[in-house]
C-alpha positions as CSV (number, residue, x, y, z in Angstrom):
1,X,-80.7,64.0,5.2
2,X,-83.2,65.4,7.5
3,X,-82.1,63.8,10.6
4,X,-85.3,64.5,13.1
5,X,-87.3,62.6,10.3
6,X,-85.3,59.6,8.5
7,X,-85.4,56.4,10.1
8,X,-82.4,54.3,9.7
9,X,-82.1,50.4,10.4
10,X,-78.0,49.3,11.1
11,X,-77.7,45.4,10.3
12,X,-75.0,44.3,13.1
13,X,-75.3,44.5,16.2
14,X,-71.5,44.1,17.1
15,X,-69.1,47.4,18.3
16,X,-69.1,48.8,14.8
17,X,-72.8,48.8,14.8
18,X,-73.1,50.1,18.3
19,X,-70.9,53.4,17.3
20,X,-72.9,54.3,14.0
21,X,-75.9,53.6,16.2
22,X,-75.0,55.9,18.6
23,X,-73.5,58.7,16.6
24,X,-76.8,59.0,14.0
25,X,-79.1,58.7,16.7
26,X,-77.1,61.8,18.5
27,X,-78.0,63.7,15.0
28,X,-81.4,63.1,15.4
29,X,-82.2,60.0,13.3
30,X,-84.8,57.5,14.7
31,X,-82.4,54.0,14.7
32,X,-83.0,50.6,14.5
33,X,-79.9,47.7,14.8
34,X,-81.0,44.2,14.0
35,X,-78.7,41.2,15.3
36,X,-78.5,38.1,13.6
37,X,-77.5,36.8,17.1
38,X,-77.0,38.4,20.5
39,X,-75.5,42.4,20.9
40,X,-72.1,42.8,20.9
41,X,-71.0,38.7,20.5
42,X,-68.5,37.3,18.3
43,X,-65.5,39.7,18.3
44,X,-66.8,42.2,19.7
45,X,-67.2,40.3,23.0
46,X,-63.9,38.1,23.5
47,X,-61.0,40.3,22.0
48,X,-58.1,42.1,24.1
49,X,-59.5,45.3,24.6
50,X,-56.6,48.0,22.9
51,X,-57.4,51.0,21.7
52,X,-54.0,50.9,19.8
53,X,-52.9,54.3,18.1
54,X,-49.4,52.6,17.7
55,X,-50.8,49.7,15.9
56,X,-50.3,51.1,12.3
57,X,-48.2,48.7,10.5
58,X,-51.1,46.7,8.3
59,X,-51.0,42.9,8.2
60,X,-49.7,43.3,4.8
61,X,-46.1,43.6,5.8
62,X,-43.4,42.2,3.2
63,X,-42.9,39.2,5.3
64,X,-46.7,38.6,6.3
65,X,-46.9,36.2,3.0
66,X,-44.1,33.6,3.7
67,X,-45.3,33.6,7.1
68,X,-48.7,32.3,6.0
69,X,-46.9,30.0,3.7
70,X,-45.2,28.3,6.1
71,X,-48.3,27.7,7.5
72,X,-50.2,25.7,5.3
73,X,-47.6,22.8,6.8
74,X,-48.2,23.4,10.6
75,X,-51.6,23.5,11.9
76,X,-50.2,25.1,15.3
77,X,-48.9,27.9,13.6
78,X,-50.4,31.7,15.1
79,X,-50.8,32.7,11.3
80,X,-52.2,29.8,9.9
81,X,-54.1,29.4,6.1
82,X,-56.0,26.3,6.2
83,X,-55.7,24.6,2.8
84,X,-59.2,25.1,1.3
85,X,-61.0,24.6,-2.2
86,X,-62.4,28.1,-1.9
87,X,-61.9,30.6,-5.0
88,X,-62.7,33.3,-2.9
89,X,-60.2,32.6,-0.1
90,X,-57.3,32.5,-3.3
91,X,-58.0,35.6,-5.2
92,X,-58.2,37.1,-1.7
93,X,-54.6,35.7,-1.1
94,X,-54.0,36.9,-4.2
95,X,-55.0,40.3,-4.3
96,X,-53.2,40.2,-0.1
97,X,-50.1,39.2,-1.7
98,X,-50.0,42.0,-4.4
99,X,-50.3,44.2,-1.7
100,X,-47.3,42.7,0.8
101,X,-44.6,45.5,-0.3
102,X,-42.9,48.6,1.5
103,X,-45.3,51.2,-0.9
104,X,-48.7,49.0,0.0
105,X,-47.6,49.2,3.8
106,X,-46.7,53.1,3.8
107,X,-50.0,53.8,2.0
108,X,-52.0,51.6,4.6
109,X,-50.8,52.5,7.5
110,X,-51.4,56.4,7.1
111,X,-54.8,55.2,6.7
112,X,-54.7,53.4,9.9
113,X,-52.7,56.3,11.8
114,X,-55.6,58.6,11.1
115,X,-58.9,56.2,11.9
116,X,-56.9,55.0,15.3
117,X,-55.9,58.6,16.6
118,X,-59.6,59.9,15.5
119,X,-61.2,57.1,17.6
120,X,-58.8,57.2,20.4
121,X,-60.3,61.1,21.0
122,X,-63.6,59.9,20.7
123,X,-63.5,57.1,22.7
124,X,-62.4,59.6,25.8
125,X,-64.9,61.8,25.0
126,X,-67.6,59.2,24.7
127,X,-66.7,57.2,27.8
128,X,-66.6,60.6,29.8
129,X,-69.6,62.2,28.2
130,X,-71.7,58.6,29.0
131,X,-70.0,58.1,32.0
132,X,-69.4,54.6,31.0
133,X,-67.5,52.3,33.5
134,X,-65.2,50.1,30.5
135,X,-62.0,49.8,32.7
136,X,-61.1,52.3,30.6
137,X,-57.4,52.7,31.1
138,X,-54.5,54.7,29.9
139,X,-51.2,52.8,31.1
140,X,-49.8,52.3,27.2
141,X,-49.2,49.1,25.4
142,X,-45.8,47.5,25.9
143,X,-44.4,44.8,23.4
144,X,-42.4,42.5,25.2
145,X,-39.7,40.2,24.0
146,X,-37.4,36.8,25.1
147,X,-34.9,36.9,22.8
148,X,-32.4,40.2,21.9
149,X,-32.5,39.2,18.2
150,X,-36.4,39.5,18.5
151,X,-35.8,43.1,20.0
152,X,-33.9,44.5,17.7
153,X,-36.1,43.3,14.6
154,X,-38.9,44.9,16.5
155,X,-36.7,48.3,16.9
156,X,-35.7,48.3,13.1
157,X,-39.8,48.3,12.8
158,X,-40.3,51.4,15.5
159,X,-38.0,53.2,13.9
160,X,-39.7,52.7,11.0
161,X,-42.9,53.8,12.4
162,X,-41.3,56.8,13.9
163,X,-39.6,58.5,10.6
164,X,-42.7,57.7,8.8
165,X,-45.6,58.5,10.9
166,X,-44.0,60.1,14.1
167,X,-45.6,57.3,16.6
168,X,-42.7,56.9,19.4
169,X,-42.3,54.4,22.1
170,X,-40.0,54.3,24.8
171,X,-37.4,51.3,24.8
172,X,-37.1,49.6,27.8
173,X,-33.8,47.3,28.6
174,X,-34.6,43.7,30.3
175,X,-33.2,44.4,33.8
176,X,-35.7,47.4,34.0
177,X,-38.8,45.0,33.2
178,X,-39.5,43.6,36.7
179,X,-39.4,47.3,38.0
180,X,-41.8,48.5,35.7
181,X,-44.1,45.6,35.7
182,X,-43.4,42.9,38.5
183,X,-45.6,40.3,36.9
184,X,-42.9,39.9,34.1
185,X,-39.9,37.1,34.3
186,X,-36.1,38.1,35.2
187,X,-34.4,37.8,32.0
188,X,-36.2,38.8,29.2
189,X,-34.5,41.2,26.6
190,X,-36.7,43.5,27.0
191,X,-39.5,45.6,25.5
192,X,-41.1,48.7,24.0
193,X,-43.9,50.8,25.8
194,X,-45.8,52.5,23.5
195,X,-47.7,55.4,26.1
196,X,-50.4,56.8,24.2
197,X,-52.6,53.2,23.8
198,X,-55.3,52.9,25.3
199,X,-57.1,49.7,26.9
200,X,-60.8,48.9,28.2
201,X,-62.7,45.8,29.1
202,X,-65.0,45.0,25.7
203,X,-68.1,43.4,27.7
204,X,-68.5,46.7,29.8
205,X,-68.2,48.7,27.6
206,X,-70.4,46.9,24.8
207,X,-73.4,46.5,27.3
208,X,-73.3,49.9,29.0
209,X,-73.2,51.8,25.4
210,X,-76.5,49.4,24.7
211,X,-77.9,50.4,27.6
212,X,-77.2,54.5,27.3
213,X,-78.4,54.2,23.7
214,X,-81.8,52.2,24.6
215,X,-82.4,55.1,27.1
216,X,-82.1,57.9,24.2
217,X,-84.4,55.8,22.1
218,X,-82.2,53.3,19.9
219,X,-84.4,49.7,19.0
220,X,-82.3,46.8,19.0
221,X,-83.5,43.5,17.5
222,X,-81.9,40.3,17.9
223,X,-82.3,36.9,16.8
224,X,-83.1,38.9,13.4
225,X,-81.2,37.6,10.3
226,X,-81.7,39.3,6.4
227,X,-82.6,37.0,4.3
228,X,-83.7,39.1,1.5
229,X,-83.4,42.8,0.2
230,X,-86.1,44.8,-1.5
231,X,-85.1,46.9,-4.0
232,X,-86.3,49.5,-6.3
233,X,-84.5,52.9,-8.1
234,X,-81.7,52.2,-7.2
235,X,-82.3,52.3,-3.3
236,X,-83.6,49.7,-0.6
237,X,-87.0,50.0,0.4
238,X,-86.9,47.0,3.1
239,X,-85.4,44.2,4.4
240,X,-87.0,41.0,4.7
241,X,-85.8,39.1,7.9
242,X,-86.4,36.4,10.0
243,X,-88.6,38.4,12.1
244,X,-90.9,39.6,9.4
245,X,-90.2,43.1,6.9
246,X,-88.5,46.0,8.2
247,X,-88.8,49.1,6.3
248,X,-86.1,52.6,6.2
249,X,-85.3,55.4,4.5
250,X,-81.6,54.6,5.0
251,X,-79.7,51.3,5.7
252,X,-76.0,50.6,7.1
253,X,-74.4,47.2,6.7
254,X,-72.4,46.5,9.8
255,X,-71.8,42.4,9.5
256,X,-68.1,41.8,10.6
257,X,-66.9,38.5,8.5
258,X,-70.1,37.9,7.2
259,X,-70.0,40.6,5.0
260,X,-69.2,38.7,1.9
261,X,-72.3,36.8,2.0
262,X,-74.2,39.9,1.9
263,X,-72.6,40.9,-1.2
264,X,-74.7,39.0,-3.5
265,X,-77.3,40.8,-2.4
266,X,-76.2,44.1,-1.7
267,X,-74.7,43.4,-6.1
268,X,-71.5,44.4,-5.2
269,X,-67.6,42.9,-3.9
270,X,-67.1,42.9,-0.4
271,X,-63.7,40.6,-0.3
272,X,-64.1,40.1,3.1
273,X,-62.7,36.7,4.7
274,X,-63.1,35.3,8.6
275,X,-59.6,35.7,10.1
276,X,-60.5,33.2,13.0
277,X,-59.2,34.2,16.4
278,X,-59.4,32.7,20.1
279,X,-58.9,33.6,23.4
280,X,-59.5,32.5,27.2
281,X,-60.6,34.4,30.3
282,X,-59.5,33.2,33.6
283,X,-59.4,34.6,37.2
284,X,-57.0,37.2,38.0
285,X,-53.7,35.3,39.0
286,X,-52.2,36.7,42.2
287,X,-49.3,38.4,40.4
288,X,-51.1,40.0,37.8
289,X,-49.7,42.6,34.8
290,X,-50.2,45.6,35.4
291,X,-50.0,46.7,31.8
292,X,-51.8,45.7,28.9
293,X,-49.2,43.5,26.6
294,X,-48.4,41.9,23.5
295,X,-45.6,39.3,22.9
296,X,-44.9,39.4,19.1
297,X,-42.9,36.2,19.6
298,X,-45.5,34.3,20.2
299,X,-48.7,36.6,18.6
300,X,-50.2,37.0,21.8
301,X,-52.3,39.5,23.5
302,X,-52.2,40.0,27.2
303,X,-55.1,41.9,28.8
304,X,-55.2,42.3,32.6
305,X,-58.7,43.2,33.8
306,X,-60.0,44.1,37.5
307,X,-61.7,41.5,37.6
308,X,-60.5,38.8,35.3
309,X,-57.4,38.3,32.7
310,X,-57.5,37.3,29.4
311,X,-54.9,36.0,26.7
312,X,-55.9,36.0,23.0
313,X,-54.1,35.4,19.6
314,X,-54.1,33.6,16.2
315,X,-55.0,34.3,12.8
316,X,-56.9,31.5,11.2
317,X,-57.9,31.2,7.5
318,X,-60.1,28.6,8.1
319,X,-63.9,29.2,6.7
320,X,-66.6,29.9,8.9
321,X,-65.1,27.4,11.6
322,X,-67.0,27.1,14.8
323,X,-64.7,25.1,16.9
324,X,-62.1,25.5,19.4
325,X,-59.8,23.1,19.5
326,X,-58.4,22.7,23.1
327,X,-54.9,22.9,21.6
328,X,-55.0,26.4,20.7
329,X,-56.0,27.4,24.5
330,X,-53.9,25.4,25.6
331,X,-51.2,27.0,23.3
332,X,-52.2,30.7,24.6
333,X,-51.7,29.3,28.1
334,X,-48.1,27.8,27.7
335,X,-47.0,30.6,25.4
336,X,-47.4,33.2,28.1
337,X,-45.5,30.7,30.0
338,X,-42.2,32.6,28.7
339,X,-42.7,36.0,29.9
340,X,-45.3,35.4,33.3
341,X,-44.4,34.3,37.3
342,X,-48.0,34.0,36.9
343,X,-49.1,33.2,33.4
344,X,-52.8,31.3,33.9
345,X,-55.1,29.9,36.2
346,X,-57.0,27.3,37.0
347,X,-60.1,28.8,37.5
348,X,-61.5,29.6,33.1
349,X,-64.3,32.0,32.9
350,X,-64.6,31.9,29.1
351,X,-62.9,30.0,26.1
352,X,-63.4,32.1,22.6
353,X,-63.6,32.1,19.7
354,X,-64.4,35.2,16.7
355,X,-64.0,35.6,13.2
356,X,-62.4,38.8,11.9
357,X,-63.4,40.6,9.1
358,X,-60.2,40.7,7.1
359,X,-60.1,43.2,3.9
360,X,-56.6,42.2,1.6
361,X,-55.6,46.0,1.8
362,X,-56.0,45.6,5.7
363,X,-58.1,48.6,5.8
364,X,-61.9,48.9,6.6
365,X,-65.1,49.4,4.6
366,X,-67.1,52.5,4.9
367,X,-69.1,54.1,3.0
368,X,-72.2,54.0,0.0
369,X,-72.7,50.9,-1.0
370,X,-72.0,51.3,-4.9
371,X,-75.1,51.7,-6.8
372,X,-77.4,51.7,-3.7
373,X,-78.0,55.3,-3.1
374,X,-79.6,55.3,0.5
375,X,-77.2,52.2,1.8
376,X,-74.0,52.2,3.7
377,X,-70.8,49.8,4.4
378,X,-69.5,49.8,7.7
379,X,-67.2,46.9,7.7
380,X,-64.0,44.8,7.0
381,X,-61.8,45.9,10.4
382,X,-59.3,43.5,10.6
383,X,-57.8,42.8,13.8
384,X,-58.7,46.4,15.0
385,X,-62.9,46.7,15.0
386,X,-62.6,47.7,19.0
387,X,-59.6,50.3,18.5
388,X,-61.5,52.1,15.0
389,X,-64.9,51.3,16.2
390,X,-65.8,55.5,17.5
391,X,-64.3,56.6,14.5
392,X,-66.2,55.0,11.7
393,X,-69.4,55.6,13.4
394,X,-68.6,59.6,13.6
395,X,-67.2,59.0,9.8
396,X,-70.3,57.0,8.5
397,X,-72.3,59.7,9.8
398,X,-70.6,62.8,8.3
399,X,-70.9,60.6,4.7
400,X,-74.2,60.4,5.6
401,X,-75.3,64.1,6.2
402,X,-73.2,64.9,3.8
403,X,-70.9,66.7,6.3
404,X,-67.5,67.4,5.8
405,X,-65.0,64.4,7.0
406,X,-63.0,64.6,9.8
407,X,-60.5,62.1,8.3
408,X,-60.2,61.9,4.4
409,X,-62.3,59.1,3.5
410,X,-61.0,57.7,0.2
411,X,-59.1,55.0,1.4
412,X,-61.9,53.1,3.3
413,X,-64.4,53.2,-0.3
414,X,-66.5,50.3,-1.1
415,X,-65.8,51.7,-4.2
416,X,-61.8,50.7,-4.3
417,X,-63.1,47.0,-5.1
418,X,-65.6,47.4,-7.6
């Protein structure tokens, strides 16, 4: 690749397309990112913010799949498969099912451990070398729990993650809670702070990285959807799009959940499936948390901002749904209801919605695009696009200049579904 001359066009304008966007363009390449709707939407936009080094454990955990069962029968359920006549959706349930075993998750998650700890570094480099203003913030992440049976399954599980992959969290006992975090209820069982996590406001940091990257020369195009791909030898030679043909000497497929749909024309698998997801921005209540949270009872992200506070959750298999059914805010609302003197407020900034880009391994896409010489995958992150974005863009550009990886990229092959 001779950087100073190749001109490269990113499809995806979302974090994941940001990152490679700004890594290639630091090695010289002239780039181009087309959106088929606005920068940094869809989940890029409305999700919690965690850059989560601790969040290892893939979805496919032995008990994920009776979970999802059990869904199919109650449509309030966090983890909820929609019954659908969709072939896709069951050989994806499938092929997630084969893979819901203690081997599958061991394998996983030391993928995962190295892509999160690789973008956690990169991410305090970036946001110190761009002097981005993200509400970056290094308090931890701290899993709090109601009940003392739903503590101790959770300890079992750190323990696990400690022996295995030598991520450690601190346990904290009930009575300590309101000390270390007054915004939490008198009590609760109590909860594990996991210190290394990271958290950052997505918006701000979305739109200041656009803005940095426009001032070193970066194009970005939205409104712009592919509609058709040119090719010839083996390569792409253009794109035609909704905003007439663009042309490259490289191309990088960034598309979240609509991934699969590419694949067609891309002439190869991409078993990638919209995990649907919601969440709600409100005012900051006067007793707010002063630490980033989750509450595995209840699936539920709690992400205090300086200016606003946000609770997000769910895991819908539900198609390319657009709606948001006022039960499921109303659901985040009452569940933080449990934990919070202060869970919500009246005053809603923004309701959400996203779809996910869920693989069945639980680990992302990147790399060639199988049989397309001078095209790339940068896809399929799960829950975790925010907290792996830095990471695959410094990864997708190493594959691409044929530099040596920082992380070992095998796992993350296109090529493991052909």
């Amino acid at each position: 690749m001779n950087q100073a001359n190749e001109q490269i066009v990113i499809v995806g304008g979302g974090v994941i397309g940001i990152a490679c966007a700004h890594y290639l363009s630091q090695a010289g390449a002239q780039v181009t990112v087309i959106e088929r709707d606005v920068l940094a939407g869809a989940c890029s936009q409305g999700n919690c913010g965690y850059i989560c080094a601790s969040h290892i454990l893939p979805l496919t955990e032995p008990d994920a799949l009776w979970s999802g069962m059990q869904s199919l029968f109650n449509p309030r359920a966090a983890f909820r498969i929609k019954p659908q006549m969709r072939p896709a959706l069951w050989r994806w349930l499938f092929e997630f099912a084969r893979r819901c075993n203690t081997r599958q998750m061991l394998v996983a998650g030391a993928a995962l451990k190295a892509i999160l700890e690789s973008s956690l570094k990169e991410y305090q480099q970036i946001i110190q070398d761009e002097l981005l203003d993200c509400e970056w913030e290094e308090k931890g992440l701290l899993y709090v729990f109601k009940t003392a049976a739903a503590l101790e399954h959770f300890g079992k599980m750190d323990r696990f993650i400690a022996a295995h992959f030598g991520v450690t969290a601190t346990r904290i006992a009930g009575s300590d809670l309101p000390g270390l975090d007054a915004a939490l209820k008198p009590g609760l069982a109590g909860a594990y702070h996991y210190p290394n996590d990271a958290s950052l406001r997505p918006d701000l940091l979305n739109a200041q990285w656009v803005q940095r990257l426009r001032a070193s020369g970066v194009r970005f195009i939205e409104q712009c959807q592919v509609t058709k791909v040119q090719q010839a030898g083996g390569k792409i030679e253009a794109l035609e799009t909704s905003k007439g043909l663009i042309e490259a000497d490289r191309f990088v497929f960034a598309v979240g959940a609509w991934s699969a749909r590419l694949a067609p024309l891309l002439g190869c698998r991409i078993p990638v499936e919209p995990g649907k997801g919601y969440s709600v921005t409100m005012a900051r209540p006067s007793l707010c948390p002063e630490h980033p949270m989750l509450l595995p009872e209840e699936k539920v992200g709690v992400s205090p901002f300086k200016h606003g506070y946000r609770l997000g959750s769910m895991m819908e298999f539900s198609g390319y749904d657009s709606s948001i059914p006022p039960q499921r805010i109303e659901q985040l609302r009452h569940a933080a209801e449990h934990y919070l003197i202060e869970p919500h407020t009246a005053t809603v900034l923004d309701t959400w919605y996203g779809w996910r880009p869920m693989t069945w391994d639980s680990l992302p896409i990147i790399g060639q695009v199988p049989q397309l010489e001078n095209s790339y995958l940068a896809t399929g992150h799960n829950m975790i696009g925010m907290a792996t974005a830095t990471a695959t863009g410094l990864l997708l550009k190493e594959l691409m200049l044929g530099q040596s990886p920082h992380i070992d990229p095998a796992p993350y092959s296109p090529k493991r579904f052909q």
